[in-house]
C-alpha positions in Angstrom: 51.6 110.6 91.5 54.3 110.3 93.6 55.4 111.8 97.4 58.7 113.8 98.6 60.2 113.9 102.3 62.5 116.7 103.2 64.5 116.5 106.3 66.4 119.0 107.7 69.4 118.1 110.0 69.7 121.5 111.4 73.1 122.9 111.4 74.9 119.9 109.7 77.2 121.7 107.0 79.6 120.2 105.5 82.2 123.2 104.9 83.6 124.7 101.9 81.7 127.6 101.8 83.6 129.9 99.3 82.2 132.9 101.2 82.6 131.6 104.8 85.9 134.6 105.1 83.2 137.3 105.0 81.6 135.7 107.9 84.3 135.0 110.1 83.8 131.4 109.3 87.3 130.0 107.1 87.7 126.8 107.7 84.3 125.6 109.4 83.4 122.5 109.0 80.6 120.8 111.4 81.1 117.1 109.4 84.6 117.4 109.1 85.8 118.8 112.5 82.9 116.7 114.6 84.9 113.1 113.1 88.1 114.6 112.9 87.3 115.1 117.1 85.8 111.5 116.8 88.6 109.7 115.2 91.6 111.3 117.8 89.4 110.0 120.8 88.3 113.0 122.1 84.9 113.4 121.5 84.2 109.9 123.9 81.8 110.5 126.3 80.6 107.9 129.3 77.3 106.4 128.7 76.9 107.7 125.6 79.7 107.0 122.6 82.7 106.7 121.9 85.3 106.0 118.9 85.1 107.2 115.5 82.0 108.8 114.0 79.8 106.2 112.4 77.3 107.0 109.8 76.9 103.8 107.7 73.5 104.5 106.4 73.6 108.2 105.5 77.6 107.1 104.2 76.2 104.4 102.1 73.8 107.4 100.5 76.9 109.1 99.9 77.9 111.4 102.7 81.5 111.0 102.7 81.5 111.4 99.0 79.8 115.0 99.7 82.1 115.9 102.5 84.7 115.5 99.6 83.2 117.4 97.0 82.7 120.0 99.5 85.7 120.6 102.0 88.0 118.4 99.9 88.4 115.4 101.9 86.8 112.5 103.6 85.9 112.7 107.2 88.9 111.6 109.2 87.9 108.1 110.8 85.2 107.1 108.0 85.1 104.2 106.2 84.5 105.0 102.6 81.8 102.9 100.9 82.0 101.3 97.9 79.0 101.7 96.4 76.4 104.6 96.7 73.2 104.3 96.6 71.1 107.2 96.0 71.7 110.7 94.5 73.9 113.0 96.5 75.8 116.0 96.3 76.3 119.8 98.4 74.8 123.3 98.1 76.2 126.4 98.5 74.0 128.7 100.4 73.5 132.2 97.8 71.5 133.9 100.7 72.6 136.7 103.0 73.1 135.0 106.3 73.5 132.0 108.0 70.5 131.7 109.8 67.6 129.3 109.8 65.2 131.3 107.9 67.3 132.1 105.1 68.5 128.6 104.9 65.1 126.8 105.2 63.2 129.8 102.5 66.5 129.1 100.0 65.8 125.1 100.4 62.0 125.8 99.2 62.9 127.9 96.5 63.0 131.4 97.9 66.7 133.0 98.2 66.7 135.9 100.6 68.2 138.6 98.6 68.5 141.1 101.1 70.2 142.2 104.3 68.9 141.1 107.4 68.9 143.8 110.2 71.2 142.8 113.0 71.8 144.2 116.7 75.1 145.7 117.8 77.4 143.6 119.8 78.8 146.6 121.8 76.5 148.6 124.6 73.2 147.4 124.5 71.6 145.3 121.9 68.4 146.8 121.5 67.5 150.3 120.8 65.9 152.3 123.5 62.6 153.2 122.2 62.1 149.9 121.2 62.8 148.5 124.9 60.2 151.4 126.6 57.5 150.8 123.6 57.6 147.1 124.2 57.7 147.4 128.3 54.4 149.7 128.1 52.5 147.7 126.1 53.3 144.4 127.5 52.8 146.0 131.3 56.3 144.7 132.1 58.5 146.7 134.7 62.0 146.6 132.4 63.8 143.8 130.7 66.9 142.0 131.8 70.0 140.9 129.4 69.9 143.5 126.5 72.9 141.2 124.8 74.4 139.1 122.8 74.3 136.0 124.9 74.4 132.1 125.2 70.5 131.1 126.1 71.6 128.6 128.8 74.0 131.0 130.1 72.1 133.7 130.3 69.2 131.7 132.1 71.5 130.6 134.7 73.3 134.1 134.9 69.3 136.0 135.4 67.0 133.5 135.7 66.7 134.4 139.3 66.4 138.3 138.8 64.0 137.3 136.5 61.7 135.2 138.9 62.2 138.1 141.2 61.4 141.0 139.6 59.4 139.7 136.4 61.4 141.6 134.1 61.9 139.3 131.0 65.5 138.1 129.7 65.7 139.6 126.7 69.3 138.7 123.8 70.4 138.3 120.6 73.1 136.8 119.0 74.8 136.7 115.5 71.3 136.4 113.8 68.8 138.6 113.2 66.9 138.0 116.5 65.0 138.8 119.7 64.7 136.0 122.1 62.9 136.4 125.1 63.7 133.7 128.2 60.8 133.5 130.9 59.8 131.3 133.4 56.8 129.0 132.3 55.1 129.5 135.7 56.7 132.4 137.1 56.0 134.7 134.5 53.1 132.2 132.8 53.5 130.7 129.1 50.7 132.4 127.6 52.1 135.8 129.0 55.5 135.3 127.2 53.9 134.5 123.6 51.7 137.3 124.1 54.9 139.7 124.7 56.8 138.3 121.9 53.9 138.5 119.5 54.2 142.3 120.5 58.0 142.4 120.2 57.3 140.9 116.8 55.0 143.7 115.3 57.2 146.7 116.9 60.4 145.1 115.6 59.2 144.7 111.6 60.8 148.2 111.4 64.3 147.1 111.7 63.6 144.2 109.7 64.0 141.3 112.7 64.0 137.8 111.1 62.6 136.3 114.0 61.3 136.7 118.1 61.7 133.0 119.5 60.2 132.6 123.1 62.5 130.6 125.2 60.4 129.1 128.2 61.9 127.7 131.3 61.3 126.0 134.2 63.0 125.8 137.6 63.9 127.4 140.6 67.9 128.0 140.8 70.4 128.6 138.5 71.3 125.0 138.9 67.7 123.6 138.1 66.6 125.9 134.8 66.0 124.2 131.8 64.6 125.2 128.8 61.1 123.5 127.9 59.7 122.2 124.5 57.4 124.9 124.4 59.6 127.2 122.1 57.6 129.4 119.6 58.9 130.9 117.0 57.3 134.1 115.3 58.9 134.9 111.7 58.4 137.3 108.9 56.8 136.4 105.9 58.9 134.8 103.7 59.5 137.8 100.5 57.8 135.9 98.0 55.8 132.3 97.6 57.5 129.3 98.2 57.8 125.8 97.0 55.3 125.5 99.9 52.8 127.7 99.0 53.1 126.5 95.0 52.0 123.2 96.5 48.7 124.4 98.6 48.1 126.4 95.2 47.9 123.3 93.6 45.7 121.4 96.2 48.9 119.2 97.4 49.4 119.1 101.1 52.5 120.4 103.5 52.3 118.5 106.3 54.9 120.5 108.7 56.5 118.7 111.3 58.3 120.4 114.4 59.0 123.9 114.0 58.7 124.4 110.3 55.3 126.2 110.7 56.7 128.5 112.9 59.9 129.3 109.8 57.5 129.9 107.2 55.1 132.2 109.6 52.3 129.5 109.2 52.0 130.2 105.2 52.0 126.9 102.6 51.4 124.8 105.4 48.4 122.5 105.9 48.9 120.4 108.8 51.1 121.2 111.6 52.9 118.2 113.8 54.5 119.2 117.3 57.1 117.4 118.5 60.2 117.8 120.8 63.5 116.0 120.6 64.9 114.6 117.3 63.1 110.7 118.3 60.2 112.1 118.8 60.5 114.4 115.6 61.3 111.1 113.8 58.3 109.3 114.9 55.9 111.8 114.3 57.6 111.8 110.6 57.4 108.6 110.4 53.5 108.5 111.4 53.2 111.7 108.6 54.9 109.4 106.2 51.9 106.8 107.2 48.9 109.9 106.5 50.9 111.2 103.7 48.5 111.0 100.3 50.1 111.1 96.9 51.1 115.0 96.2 51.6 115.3 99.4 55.5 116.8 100.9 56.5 116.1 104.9 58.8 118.8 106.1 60.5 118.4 109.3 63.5 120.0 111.2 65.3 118.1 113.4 66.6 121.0 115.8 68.4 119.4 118.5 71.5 119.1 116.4 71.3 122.8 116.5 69.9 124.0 119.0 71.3 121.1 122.1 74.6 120.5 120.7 76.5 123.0 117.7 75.4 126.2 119.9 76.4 124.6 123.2 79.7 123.4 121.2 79.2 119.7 122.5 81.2 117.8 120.2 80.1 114.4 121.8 76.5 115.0 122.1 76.4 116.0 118.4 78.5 112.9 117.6 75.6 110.8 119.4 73.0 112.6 117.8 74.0 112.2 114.4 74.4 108.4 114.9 71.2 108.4 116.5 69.5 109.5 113.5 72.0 107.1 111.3 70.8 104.3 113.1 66.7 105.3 112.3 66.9 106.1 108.9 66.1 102.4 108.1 62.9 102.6 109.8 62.3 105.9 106.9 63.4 103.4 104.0 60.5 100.4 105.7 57.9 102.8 104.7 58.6 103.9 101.0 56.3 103.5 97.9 56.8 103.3 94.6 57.3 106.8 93.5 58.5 108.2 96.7 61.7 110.6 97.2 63.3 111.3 100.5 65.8 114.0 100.9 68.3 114.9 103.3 69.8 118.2 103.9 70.8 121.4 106.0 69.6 125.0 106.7 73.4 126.0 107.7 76.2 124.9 110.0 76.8 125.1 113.2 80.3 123.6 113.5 80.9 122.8 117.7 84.3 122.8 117.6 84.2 126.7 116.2 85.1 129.4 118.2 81.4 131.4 119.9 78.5 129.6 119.8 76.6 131.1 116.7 76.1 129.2 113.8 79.0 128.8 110.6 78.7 129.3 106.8 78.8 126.1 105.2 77.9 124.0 102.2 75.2 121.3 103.2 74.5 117.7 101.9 72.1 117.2 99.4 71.2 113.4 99.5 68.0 112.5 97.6 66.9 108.4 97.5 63.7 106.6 97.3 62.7 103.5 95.0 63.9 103.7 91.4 66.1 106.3 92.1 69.3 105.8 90.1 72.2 106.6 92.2 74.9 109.6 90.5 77.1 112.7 91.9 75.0 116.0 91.5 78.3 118.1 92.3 78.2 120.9 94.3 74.9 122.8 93.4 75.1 126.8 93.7 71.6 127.0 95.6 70.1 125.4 98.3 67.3 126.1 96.2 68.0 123.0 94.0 66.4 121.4 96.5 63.3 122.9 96.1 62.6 122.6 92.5 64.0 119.2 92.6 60.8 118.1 94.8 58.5 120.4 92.9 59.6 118.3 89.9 59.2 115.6 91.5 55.7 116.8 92.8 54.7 117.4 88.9 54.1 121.2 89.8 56.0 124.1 88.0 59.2 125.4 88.4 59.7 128.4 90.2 61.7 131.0 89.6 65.2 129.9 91.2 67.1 127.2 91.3 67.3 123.9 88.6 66.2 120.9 89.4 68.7 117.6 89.8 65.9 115.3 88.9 
């Protein structure tokens, strides 16, 4: 029996979305724009990089070969190997968003077919009766924000008001979300879960994708920062996944980071905490260790995200990614016989793009392990694929969407 290892860089898209017009997004390209930044010098940072972006391990399993087959063209800057090892390709997201639920459910098999509810971006975000429902039950004197907003902006902007008054800060952006910023020992951690697990049952009516809660810590607007204690508190997925097909047939998910909290907690058997994108890797890399045969390893690796495309640091991004270049060896020291590893993307989040939400994109599909024959898959039309690909792999079924590049 063999093993499969999904890792999702979150928000690394690769452009060429043939729909990104209807979202504002033309022309977004996280890849493409973070090396074209890298190549003309001005993504150099002190301390922490500079020069063009350099990938040689995820190039060598054909990254600049997807960019390609994606956008059009190789990343400026990029040596071109030549020879690939490994199967690689690009998906086209078929779901309606760009958001991190819709991506990750479409990766494991599950396309959202329908319209997520969103929140105006004029007047206040959230409808009154909500607000006063949620305020009454929670025992909370009023909420501050009520916006589209940048979470590190808007904790600097009210995080004070907030300590003050204990009045939440409640925004949204261009997802389908309620977050909810409060001080970890101001307000008290277990008192913002609690609220957000009530914002999540009285917001199933507009159908919310998600209530994240945002803890900080501090005591000026110069001091905040956001802790690793963010929850997550999604809606069932709208039908079963690649990851509950695996618990149905006794395999293991062993979920690391914040994938429990995307799937709601369903198909998932063991769940692995970690903050930062090293310490995601080397609790992956410790799952990889536990992992029987059957067995998948999910992880996200959200600081690309949620640290660098929202804040539109094109340097920190740049670091990241070759961060995570530079560790993938340490992933290929641990393979069996039978193993698959594969690399891909919930959406994009390109930092050089105008607002900070994330950007319609095709991601990188790159699949490897031992045995695996390197060959082009093209560009797939669902990020489901991916899914059926491992549950091939995994010797269970096929589901119901996507075809398998195995």
């Amino acid at each position: 029996m063999a093993r499969a290892f999904l890792f999702v860089l979150d928000s690394f898209g690769v452009g060429g979305a043939p729909d990104a017009a209807a979202y504002g997004d033309e022309g977004a390209d996280t890849l493409g724009h973070i090396a074209e930044f890298c190549a003309a010098g001005v993504a150099d940072r002190a301390g922490l990089r500079e020069g063009p972006l350099s990938l040689p391990n995820m190039s060598e399993l054909g990254l600049m070969h997807i960019a390609r087959s994606a956008s059009g063209r190789f990343p400026a800057g990029m040596p071109v190997p030549e020879k690939v090892y490994g199967i690689y390709g690009a998906a086209t997201e078929i779901s309606r968003g760009k958001d991190t639920p819709s991506g990750h459910w479409e990766i494991a098999g599950t396309p959202v077919s329908f319209d997520w509810g969103y929140f105006p971006t004029e007047g206040d975000a959230f409808p009154q009766e909500f607000i006063e429902a949620l305020c009454r039950e929670a025992g909370v004197p009023g909420i501050l924000g009520n916006c589209h907003a940048s979470g590190t902006e808007i904790i600097a902007r009210l995080g004070e008001e907030h300590i003050r008054t204990g009045k939440p800060i409640c925004y949204t952006s261009s997802d389908s979300v309620f977050q909810v910023a409060a001080h970890e020992v101001h307000f008290g951690l277990d008192r913002l879960l609690a609220f957000c697990r009530l914002a999540r049952g009285l917001l199933d009516p507009y159908n919310i994708g998600r209530v994240i809660a945002r803890p900080f810590i501090g005591q000026s607007a110069s001091t905040f920062q956001r802790t690793g204690n963010r929850r997550d508190f999604s809606v069932l997925p709208p039908e079963p996944t690649l990851l509950d097909r695996l618990i149905e047939h006794g395999r293991h998910v062993h979920a690391v980071g914040k994938i429990g909290d995307i799937f709601a907690h369903q198909g998932i058997s063991r769940v692995i905490k970690a903050n930062g994108n090293e310490a995601l890797m080397k609790a992956s890399l410790s799952a990889i260790d536990e992992a029987e045969d059957g067995d998948l390893v999910f992880t996200n690796f959200v600081d690309f995200d949620m640290i660098y495309g929202h804040r539109r640091d094109v340097p920190g991004y740049a670091a990241a990614l070759e961060a995570f270049d530079a560790l993938l060896p340490e992933v290929h020291k641990k393979l069996k016989p039978g193993d698959l590893v594969v690399l891909t993307a919930d959406h994009g989040c390109d930092p050089t793009w105008r607002g900070t939400d994330h950007t319609r994109e095709r991601v990188p599909v790159i699949a490897y392990g031992p045995g695996i024959r390197s060959r082009s898959i093209g560009v797939r039309r669902s990020y489901a694929d991916i899914g059926e690909s491992i549950a091939r792999h995994l010797g269970i079924p096929a589901g119901p969407h996507g075809r398998s590049f195995l």
